[in-house]
N, C-alpha and C positions, 0 to 999 in steps of 0.2 A: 698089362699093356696092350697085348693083342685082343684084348674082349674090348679096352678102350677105344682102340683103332677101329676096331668093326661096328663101335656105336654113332662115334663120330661120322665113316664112311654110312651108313646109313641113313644118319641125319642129313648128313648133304644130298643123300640121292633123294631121299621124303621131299626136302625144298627145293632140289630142283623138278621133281615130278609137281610139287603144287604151282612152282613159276607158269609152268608149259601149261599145263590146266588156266590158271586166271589168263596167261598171254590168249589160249585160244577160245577163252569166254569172253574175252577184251572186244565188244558188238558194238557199234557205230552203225547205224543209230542201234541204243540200247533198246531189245524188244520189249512189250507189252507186260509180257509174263517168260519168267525163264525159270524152269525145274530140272536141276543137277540132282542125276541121279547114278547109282553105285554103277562100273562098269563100263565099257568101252565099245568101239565099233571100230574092225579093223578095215578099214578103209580102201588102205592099197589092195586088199585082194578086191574088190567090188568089180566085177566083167561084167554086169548088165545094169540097163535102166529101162525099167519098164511104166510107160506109158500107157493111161486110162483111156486115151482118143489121140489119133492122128492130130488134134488140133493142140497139141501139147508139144510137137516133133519141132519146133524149132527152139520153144525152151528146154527141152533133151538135149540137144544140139549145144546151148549155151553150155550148160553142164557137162556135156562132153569135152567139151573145150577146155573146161577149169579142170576137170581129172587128167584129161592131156598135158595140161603144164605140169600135173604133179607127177606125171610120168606114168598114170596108170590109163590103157587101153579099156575099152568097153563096146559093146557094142547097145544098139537101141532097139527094144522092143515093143510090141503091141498090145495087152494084155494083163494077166496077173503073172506072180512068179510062180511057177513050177516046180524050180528046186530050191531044198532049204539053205542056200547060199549068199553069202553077202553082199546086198543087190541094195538099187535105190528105186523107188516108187514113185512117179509122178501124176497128182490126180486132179481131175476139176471135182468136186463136190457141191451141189446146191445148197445154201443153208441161210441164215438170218445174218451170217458174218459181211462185214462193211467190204466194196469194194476194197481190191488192191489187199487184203488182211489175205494170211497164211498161217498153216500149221505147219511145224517141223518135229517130227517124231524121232529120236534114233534110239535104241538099242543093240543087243548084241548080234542080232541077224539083219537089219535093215535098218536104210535110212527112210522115209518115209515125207514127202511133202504134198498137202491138199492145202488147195483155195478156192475162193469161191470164182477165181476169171483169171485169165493166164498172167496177167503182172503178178499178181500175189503168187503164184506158182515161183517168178522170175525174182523176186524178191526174197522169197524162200532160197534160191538159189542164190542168192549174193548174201546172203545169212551162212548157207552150209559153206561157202567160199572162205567165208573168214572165221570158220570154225576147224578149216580143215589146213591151219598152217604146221600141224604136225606132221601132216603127207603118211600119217602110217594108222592113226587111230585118231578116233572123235569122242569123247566124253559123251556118253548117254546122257538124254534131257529130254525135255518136252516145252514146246517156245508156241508157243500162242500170240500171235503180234498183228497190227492192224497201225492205221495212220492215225493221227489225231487229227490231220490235215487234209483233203482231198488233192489241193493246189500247194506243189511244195516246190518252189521257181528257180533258175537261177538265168538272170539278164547279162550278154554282153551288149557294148555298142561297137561296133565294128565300124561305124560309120565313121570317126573320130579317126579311129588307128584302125585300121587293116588288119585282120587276125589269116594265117593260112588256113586251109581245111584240116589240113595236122594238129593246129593247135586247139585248133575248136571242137575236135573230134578228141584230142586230149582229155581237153575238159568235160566233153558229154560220156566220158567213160566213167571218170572220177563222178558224175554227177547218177551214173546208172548203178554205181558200185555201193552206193547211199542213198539210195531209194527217191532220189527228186526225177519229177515226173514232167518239168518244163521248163522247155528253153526258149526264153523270151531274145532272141535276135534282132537286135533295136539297128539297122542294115541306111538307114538315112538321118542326115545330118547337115548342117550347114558346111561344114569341110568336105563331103564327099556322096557321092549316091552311088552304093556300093553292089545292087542287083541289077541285071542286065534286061534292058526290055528289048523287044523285036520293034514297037513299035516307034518307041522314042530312043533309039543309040545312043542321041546328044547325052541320055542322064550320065554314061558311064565314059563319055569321054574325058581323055584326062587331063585335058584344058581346062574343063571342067571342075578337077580338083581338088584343094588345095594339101592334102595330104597325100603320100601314097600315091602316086599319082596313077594312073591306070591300071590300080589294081582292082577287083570288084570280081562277084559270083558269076561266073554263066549260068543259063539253068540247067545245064544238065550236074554243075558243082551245089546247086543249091536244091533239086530233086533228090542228090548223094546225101545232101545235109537231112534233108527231111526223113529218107528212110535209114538212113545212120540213127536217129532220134528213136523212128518208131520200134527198130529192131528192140530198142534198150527199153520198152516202155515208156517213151518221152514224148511230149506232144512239143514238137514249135511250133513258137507264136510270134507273128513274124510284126512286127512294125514298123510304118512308114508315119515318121512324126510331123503331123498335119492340125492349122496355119502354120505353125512357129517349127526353128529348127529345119527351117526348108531352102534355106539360101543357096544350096547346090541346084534345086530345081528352079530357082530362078535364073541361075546361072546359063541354066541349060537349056529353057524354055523360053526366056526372057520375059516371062509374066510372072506376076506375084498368084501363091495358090488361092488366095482368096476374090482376086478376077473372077469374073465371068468367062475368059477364057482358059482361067489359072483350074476352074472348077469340071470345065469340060475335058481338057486334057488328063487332070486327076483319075476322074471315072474312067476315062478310055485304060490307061494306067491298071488301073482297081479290077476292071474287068476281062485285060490280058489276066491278069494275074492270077484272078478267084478261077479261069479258066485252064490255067498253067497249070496250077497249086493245089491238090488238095489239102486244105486246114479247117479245121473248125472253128479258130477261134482268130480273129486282126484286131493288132493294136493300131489306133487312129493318132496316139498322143495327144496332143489339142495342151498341150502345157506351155509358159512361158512366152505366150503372145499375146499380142493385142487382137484382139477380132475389133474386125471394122466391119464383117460379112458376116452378121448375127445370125444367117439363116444357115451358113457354112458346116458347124459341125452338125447339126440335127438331118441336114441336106447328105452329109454322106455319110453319115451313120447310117439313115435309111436304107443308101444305096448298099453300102457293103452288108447289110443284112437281107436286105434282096436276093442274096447269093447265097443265103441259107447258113452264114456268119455270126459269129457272136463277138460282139465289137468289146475291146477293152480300151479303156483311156486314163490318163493320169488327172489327178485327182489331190490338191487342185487344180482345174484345168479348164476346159472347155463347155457348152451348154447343154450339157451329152442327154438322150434319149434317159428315161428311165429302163431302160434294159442294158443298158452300157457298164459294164464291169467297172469300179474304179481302182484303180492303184492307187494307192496313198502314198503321199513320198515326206509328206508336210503333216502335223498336228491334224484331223477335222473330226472330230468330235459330231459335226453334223449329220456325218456319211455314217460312221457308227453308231450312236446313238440314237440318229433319227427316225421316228417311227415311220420306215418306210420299208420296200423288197428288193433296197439297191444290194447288191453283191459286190464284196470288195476284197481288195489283197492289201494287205501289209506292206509297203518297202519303207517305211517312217524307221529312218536312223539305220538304214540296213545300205548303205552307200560306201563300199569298201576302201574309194577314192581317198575318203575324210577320215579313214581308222588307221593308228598304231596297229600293227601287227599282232601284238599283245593285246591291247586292249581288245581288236575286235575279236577273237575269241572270248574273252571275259564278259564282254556287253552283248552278243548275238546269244551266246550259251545261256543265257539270264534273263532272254527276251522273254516276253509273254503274246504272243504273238494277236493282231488285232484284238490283243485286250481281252482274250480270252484262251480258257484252258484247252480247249479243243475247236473245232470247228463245224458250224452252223450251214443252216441254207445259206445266211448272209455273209458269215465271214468264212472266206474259202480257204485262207490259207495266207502265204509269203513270199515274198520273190527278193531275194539275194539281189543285189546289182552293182556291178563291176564299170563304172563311169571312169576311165582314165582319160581325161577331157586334153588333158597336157599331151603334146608327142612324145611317144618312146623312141628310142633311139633303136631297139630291137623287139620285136616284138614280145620273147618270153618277158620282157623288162612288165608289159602290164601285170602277169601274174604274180612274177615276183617281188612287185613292190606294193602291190595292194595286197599280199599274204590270202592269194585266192582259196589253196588247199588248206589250211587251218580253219582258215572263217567259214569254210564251204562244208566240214564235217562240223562243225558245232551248229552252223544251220540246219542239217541235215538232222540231227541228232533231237534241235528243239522243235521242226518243222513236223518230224514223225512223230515222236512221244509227247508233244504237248506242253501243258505248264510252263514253268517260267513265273517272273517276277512282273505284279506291275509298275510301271514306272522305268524312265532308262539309268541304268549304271554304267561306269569307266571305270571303276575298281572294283576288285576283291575284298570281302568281308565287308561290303555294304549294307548285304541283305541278311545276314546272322551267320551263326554256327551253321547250322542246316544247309544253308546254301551254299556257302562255303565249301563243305563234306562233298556235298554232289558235284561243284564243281572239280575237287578234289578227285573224285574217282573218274570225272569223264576226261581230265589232264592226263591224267594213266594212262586210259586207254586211246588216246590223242596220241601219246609221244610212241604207244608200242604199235599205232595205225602209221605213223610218219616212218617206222624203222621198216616196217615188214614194205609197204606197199608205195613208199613216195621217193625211193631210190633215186637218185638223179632228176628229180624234179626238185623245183625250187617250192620248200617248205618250211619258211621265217616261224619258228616257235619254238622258244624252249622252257622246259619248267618254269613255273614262276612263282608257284604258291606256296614254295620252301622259301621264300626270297621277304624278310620282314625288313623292316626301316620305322627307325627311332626316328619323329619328328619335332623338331623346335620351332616353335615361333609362335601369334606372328611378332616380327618386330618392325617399326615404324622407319622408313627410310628414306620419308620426305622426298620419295623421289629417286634419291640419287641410290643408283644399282648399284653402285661400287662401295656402297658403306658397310664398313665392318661393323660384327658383333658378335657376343660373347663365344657361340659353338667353333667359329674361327681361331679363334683365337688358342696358342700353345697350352697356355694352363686349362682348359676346357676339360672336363672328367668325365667322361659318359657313363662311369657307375654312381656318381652324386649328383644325378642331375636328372630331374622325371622328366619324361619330353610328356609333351602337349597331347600328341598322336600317334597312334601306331598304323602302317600301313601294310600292306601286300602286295609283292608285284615285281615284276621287273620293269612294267614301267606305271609312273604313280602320276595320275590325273590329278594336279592340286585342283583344279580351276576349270571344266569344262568349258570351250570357247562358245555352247550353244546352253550354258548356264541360265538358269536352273532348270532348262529341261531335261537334262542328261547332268546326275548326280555326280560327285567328283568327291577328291579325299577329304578337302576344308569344308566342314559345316557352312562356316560363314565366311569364305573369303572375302579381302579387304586390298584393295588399293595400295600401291604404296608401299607394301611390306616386303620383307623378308622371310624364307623360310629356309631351317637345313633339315636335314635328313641323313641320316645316320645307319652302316649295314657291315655285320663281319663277314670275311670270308677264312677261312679253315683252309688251311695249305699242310699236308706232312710232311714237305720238304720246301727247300728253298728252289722255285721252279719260276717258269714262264707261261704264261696262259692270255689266251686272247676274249675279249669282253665286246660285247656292244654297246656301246655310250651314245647316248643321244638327248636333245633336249626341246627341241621344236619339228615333230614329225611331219615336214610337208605334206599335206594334201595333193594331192595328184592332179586335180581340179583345175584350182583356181591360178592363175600367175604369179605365185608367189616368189617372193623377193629371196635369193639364196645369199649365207649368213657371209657378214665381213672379215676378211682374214684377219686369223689371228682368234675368232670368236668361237662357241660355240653355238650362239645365239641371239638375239638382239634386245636379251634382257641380262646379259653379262652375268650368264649363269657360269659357275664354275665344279669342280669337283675335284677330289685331293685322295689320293693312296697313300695311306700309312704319313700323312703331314706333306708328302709330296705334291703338288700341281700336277693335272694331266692335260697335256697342251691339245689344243681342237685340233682334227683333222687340216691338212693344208688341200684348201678346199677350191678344186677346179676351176669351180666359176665362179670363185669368193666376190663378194658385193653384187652380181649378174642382176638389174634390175627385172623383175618377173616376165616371162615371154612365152606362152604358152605351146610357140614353135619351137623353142630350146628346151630341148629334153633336160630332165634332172638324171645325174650321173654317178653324186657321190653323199647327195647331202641327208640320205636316210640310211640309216647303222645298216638296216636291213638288204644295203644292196651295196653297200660300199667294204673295200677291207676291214675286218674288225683293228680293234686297239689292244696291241701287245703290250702286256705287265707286267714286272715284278713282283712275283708273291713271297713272301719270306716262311719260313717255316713255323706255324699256330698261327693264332689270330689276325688277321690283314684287316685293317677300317679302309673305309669309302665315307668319304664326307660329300654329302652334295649343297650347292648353297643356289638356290632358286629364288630371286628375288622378281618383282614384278612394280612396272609403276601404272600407266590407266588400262585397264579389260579393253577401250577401245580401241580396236587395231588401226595403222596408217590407212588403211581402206578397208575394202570387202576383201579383196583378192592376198590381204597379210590381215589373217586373226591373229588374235595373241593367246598364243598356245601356252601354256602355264604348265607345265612338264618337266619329266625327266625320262630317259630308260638309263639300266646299267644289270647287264647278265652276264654271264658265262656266253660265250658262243659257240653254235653248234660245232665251230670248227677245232674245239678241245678233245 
């Protein structure tokens, strides 16, 4: 009995040393190359870090900082080590390896980190970061890693909503801690002009408005912004969205920017600023307008290249120079395939506004980014973008309902290592086994990145790829949502009965709204029909547990119309526990016709109470019944979202 007890005791300490081991190989982005090797690095004794040139002492610094929070003191040296002591090594190295790439060596006497130029140094250092959550030893390896990307982005617009320096400095930490290199600060808008000039005040008065009303950067808060950026290896990239999207400077100026006087003021504008600012690179925008002043965008692209600038614009957009970076945001196949030496970025389908929380992990994670596995002279890379076009009522509200920190390390993650799928997906198991598996292990190290590092930050994601669903249909319902059929119905059996489909997911895409260019669960959805879907849940006792139910994931975007009381949606979807109805949220601004000044408050799972339930003890069913009658929605601003979610929530 006691030789048993000591086998047992054993076995559990084996598994718990393999847990601590995978938790602290659990990498975001996962590196290049990674070799586990026998043996350990005792970490907490580490009292030095020695540095190969003075031009390495403020990524020492970084690093001093991360051993300070784990509570171990060091001081920073010049030189090589001298004694055989457990020490960290920082080096530049010249060699063939890509910008921004690094080695990380550790064994039993040192850590060791070389690159070829100090981000790869700084990068290496947010690699040993998250290797060292055990605060007492590091698992010996050898990490060989480099980007697949040069351009790895992430966009707010501030102009819309208001963001503080806190929050923006938030997010450029999380964006330094995952290896992205650009913050595209989109700071002008038709509701607001959010940077401060000396020459023209009127842009930032708050008469001027229409949101937020006289909030906007100073320069000395937006010089803090730039070198906040550069400390973390981040370049901003500032844009002023120009003809279109400029309605506050009309406001302010009282000329349209495509005048003749609209064109002289701009430049004056352009040239405070290239004079204020050092940047390498301005976004002009030039999207979503009519040019009536064909000479307009080529006229200031010139000019702000004059200043020794590299102009970026969105794409489709304006009649840009051939040296004008494009950002995609729409299909163009011109820009990419065309035999020419445009250089472009990615944001096609990468709009956080328009994603499920769930899904956009599943569809950013799956990306193949500009259509290719790594990146080229031409194709530079991706840019993330955070468009909450709608007012928030708080500001944390834009992060947390476009699920910025999920979507943000799964871009991170496809943005550095490359690959991906071609073609877009909204669900799981679209793309095989294989891809599945890999998303399967980057979910892992998702949920053990959200425990360790997103404490008190709002971060919408939970498991999903344990989560199957039996699907039935379709069945024809002339229309009318309210008609019953057979999965409904009491005698229904779900072990005599094949469903049609099987799914994945906590939340299941029948139908993408931007179909068939973004693939969904039905093959061939149809008009008209019905579908159910079918999921067990496992309870060991008779308990209470909270869920997130949802069915029409508002976009953040557009004015859309919030659901009628009593609904959960306006295709009279329903779902059922164990043969019971679960009654829809009683919903704040139930029927609210769309208003893009009336913040949404309650009507996404992901930012409202969860749903308290009943679980009995063994098997729990979830019945969902998703019917649909035309794909075309009552306008633009209400698509018809063809949906479900139903999870466990975080808050179990």
């Amino acid at each position: 009995m006691v030789v048993m007890k000591r086998l047992i005791f054993f076995f559990v300490v084996i598994i718990a040393f393999t847990n601590t081991i995978k938790a602290q190989v659990a990498l975001i982005p996962q590196p290049t190359s990674l070799n586990l090797k026998e043996g350990s690095f005792p970490i907490a004794r580490v009292k030095t870090i020695y540095i190969s040139s003075e031009a390495l002492r403020k990524e020492a610094f970084v690093l001093k900082e991360v051993l300070q929070g784990m509570g171990i003191s060091v001081a920073i040296k010049t030189g090589n080590a001298k004694k055989i002591t457990p020490y960290v090594s920082l080096s530049l190295l010249k060699s063939t390896q890509k910008k921004e790439a690094y080695q990380l060596s550790i064994n039993q006497k040192r850590i060791s980190i070389t690159a070829e130029d100090n981000a790869g140094v700084f990068y290496g250092i947010q690699t040993l970061k998250q290797l060292s959550t055990n605060k007492r030893v590091i698992p010996n390896l050898e990490i060989k890693d480099s980007p697949a990307f040069a351009w790895r982005g992430y966009m707010v617009d501030v102009g819309r909503n208001f963001q503080s320096i806190a929050l923006l400095k938030q997010q450029i930490d999380v964006m330094a801690a995952y290896k992205l290199n650009i913050f595209h600060f989109h700071f002008t808008e038709d509701i607001a002009w959010r940077l401060a000039s000396k020459q023209y005040p009127q842009l930032t008065n708050s008469d001027n408005m229409i949101r937020n009303k006289g909030q906007f950067y100073t320069e000395a808060e937006f010089k803090e912004l730039i070198n906040y950026c550069k400390d973390r290896h981040i370049t901003l990239v500032p844009e002023i969205d120009m003809p279109g999207h400029s309605a506050a400077f009309k406001r302010a100026m009282g000329v349209d920017m495509q005048s003749d006087s609209g064109v002289h003021i701009l430049k004056n504008i352009l040239k405070e600023f290239f004079t204020t600012y050092n940047l390498p690179y301005f976004h002009i925008g030039a999207d979503e307008v009519k040019i009536t002043n064909k000479n307009f965008v080529p006229e200031i692209s010139a000019f702000v290249e004059s200043f020794g600038k590299k102009t970026v614009g969105w794409e489709p957009g304006g009649n840009f120079n051939t040296t004008t970076i494009r950002q995609l945001w729409m299909d163009d196949a011109a820009v990419i395939a065309g035999k020419n030496d445009i250089q472009y970025i990615d944001s096609r389908h990468l709009y956080l506004n328009h994603m499920d929380p769930l899904e956009s992990v599943v569809t950013i994670f799956n990306r193949q980014l500009c259509d290719v596995d790594s990146g080229n002279a031409k194709a530079l890379g991706a840019t993330l973008c955070l468009w909450p076009d709608r007012r928030v009522a708080n500001e944390d509200d834009a992060i947390k309902m476009n699920a910025v920190y999920p979507a943000m390390l799964a871009f991170a993650e496809r943005a550095w290592l490359g690959g991906g799928y071609a073609g877009w997906v909204a669900n799981l198991n679209l793309n095989g086994d294989k891809a599945l598996n890999l998303f399967k292990d980057f979910e892992t190290r998702l949920l053990i990145h959200k425990k360790q590092y997103f404490k008190g930050l709002p971060f919408p994601y939970q498991q999903q790829s344990n989560v199957t669903w039996q699907l039935y249909g379709p069945f024809k319902n002339d229309g009318d949502l309210t008609k019953q059929f057979n999965p409904e119905l009491p005698d229904f059996n779900l072990d005599n009965e094949k469903p049609a489909l099987t799914a994945l997911g906590g939340t299941i895409i029948l139908r993408h709204w931007w179909a068939p260019k973004i693939k969904a669960v039905l093959p061939e959805p149809a008009e008209n029909t019905t579908w159910y879907a079918f999921t067990k849940i496992w309870s060991d006792q008779d308990t209470v547990k909270d869920f997130w139910i949802g069915f029409n994931n508002l976009s953040r975007s557009p004015a859309t119309d919030s659901p009628l009381a009593g609904t959960w949606d306006n295709h009279k979807s329903e779902i059922w526990l164990n043969g019971t109805l679960i009654s829809p949220p009683e919903w704040k601004n139930a029927g609210q016709k769309g208003d893009s000044e009336i913040p949404l408050v309650d009507e996404g799972y992901e930012y409202r109470k969860p749903t308290t339930l009943p679980l009995k003890k063994g098997w729990n069913i979830i019945r969902v019944k998703a019917p649909i009658g035309s794909f075309k929605g009552k306008n633009w601003q209400n698509p018809e979202k063809w949906m479900f979610t139903f999870i466990q929530s975080p808050t179990n």
